[in-house]
DRENTI-673172 format. One record per residue: x, y, z of N, C-alpha, C, CB in turn. Coordinates in steps of 0.1 Angstrom, whole numbers. Each point is the difference from the previous one (the first is absolute). Glycine has a CB too. Layout:
BEGIN
  neast  nnorth    nup  caeast  canorth   caup  ceast  cnorth    cup  cbeast  cbnorth   cbup
      X       Y      Z       X        Y      Z      X       Y      Z       X        Y      Z
...
This chain:
BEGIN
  neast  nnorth    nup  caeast  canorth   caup  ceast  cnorth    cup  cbeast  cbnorth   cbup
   -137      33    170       3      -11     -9      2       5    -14     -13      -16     15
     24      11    -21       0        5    -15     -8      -9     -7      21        9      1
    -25       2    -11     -10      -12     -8      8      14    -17     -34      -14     24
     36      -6    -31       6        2    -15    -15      -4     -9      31       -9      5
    -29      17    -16      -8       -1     -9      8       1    -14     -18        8     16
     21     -18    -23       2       -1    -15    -12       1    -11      18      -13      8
    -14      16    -22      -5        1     -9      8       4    -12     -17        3     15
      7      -8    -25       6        6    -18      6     -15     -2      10       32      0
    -13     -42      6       3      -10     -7     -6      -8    -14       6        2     22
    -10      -6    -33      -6       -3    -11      5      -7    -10      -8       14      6
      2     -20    -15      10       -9    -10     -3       8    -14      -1      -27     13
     18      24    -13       4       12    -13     10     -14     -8       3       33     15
     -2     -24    -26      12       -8     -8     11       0      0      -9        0     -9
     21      -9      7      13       -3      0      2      11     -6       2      -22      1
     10      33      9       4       12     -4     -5      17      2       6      -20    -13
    -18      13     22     -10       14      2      6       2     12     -25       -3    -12
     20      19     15       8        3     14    -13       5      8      26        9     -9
    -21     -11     22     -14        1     16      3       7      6      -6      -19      5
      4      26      6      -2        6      8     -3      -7     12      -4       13    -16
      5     -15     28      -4       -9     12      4      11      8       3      -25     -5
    -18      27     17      -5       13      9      1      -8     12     -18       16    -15
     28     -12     29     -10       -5     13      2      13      7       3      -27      4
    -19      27      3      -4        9     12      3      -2      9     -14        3     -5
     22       6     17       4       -7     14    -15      10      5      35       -6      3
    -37       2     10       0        7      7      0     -10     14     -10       20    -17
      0     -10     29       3       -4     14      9       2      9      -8      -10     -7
     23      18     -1      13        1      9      2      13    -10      11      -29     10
      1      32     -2      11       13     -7      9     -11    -13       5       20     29
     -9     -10    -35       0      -12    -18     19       3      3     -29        8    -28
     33       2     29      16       -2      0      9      -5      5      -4       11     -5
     -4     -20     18       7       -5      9      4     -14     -6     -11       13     20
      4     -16    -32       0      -12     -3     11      -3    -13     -26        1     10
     30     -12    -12       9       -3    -13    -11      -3     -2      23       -7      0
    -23       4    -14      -7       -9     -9      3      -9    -14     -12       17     10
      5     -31     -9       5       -8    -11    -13      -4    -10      21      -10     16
    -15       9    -27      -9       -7     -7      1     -17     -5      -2       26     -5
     -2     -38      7       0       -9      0    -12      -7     -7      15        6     17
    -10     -24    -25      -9       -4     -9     -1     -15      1       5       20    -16
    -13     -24     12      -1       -9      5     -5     -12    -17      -4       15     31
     10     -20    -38      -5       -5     -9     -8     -17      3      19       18    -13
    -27     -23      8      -9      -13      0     13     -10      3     -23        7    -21
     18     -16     31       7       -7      4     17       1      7     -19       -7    -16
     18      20     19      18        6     -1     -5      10     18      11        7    -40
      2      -9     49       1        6      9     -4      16     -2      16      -20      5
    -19      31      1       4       11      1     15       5     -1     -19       -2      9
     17      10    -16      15        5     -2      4      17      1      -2      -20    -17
     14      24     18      -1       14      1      2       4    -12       7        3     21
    -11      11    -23       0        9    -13      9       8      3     -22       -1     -6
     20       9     10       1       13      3      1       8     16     -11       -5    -24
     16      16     24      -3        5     14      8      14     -3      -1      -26     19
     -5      34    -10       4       12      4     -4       9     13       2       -2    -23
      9      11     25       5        1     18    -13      10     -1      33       -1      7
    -31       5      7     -12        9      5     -2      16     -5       2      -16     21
     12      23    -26      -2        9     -3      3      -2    -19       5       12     28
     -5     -23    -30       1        0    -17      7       2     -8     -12        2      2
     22       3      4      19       -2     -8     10     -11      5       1       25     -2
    -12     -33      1       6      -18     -5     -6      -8      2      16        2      3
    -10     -12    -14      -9      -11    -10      8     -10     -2     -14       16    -13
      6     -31     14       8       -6      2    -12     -13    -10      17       14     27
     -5     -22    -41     -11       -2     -7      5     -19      3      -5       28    -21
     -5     -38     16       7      -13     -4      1       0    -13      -7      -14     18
     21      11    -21       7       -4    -16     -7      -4     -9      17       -9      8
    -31      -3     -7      -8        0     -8     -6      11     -7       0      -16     11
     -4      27      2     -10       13     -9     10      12     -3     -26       -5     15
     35       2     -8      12       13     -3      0       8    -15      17      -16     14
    -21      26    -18       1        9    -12    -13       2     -5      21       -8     -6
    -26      -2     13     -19       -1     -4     -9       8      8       2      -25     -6
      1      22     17      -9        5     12      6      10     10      -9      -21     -2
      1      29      3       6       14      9    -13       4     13      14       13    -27
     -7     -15     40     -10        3      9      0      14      7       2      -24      3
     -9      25     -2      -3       19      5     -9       4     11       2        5    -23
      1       5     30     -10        1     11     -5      20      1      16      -28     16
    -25      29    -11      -9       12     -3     -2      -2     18     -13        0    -31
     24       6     39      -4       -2     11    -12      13      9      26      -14     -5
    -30      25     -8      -9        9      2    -14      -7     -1      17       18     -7
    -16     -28      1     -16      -10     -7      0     -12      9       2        4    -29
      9      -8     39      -3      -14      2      3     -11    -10     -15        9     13
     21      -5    -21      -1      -11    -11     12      -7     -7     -18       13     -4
     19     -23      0      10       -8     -4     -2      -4    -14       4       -8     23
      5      12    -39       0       -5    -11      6     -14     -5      -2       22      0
      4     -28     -3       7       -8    -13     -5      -5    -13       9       -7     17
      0      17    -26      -2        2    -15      7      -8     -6      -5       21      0
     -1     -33     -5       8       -6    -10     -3      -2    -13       5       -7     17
     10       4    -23       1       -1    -16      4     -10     -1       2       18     -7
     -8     -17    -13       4      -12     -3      0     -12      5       9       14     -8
    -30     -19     12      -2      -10      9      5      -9    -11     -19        6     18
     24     -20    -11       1      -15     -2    -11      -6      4      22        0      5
    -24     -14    -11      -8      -12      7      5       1     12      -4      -15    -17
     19      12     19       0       -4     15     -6      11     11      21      -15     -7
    -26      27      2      -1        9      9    -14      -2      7      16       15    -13
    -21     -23     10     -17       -6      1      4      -6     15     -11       -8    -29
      2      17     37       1       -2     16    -11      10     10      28       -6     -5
    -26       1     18      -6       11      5      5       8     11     -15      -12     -7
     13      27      4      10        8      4     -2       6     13       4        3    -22
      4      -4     34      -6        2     12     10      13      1     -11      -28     11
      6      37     -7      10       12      7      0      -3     17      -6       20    -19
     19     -17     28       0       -3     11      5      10     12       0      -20    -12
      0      17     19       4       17      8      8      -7     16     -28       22    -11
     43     -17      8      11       -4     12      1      15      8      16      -21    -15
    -20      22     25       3        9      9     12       4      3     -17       -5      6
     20      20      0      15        2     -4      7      -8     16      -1       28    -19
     15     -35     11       6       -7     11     -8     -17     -2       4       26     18
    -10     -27    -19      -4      -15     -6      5     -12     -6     -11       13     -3
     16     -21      7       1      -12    -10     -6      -4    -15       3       -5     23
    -17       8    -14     -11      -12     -6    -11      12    -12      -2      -21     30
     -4      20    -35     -11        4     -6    -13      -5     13      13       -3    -30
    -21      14     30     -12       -7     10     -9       6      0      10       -8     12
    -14      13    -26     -15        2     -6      5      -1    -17     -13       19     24
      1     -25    -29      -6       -4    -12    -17       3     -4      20      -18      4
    -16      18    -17     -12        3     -5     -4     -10     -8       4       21      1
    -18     -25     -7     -10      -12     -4     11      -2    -13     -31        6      9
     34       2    -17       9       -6    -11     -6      10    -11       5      -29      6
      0      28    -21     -10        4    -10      8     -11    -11      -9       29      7
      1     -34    -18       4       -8     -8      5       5    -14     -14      -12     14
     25       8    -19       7        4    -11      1     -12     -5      11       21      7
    -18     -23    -22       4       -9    -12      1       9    -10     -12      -21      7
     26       8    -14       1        5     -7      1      -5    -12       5       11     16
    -14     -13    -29       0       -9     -9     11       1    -12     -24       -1      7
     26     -15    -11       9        2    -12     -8      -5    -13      21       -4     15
């Protein structure tokens, strides 16, 4: 069973930049795509971000486009997204997710980590 672990979520100020960490393990980490996804107060989940299993390609939503860059360390198990130049609206919680290769669906998630971001 895959099990996701996020972190480096925290509240910073309008315009500071983050770091956001998830841990795969339980499976062969490269078999997997991976996304990063957020979910703000009162607001559906949404996608962020994603990238393929070997990590030469990335695929962003328009909102975070220029800001946010997702990366994978498939020697660590591990999944980045560095963003800049936070916004208020960036205030959410950030779930990384893991689509197995050939997948439709995403079908493992992790507890979330929280990003605010004050103005």
């Amino acid at each position: 069973q895959v099990h996701l672990a996020e972190s480096g979520g925290r509240l910073v100020p309008v315009g500071a930049s983050l770091t956001l960490y998830c841990a795969f393990s339980g499976y062969r980490f490269d078999n997997y795509a991976m996304g990063w996804f957020r979910q703000a107060p009162g607001k559906d989940r949404e996608f962020v971000a994603r990238i393929s299993l070997g990590g030469g390609v990335d695929h962003y939503a328009d909102s975070v486009k220029g800001r946010f860059t997702i990366s994978r360390d498939n020697a660590k198990n591990m999944v980045y997204l560095e963003i800049k130049s936070l916004k208020p609206e960036d205030t959410a919680v950030y779930y990384c997710g893991a689509r197995a290769s050939g997948a439709a669906e995403y079908s493992a998630w992790g507890q979330g980590t929280q990003v605010t971001v004050s103005s």
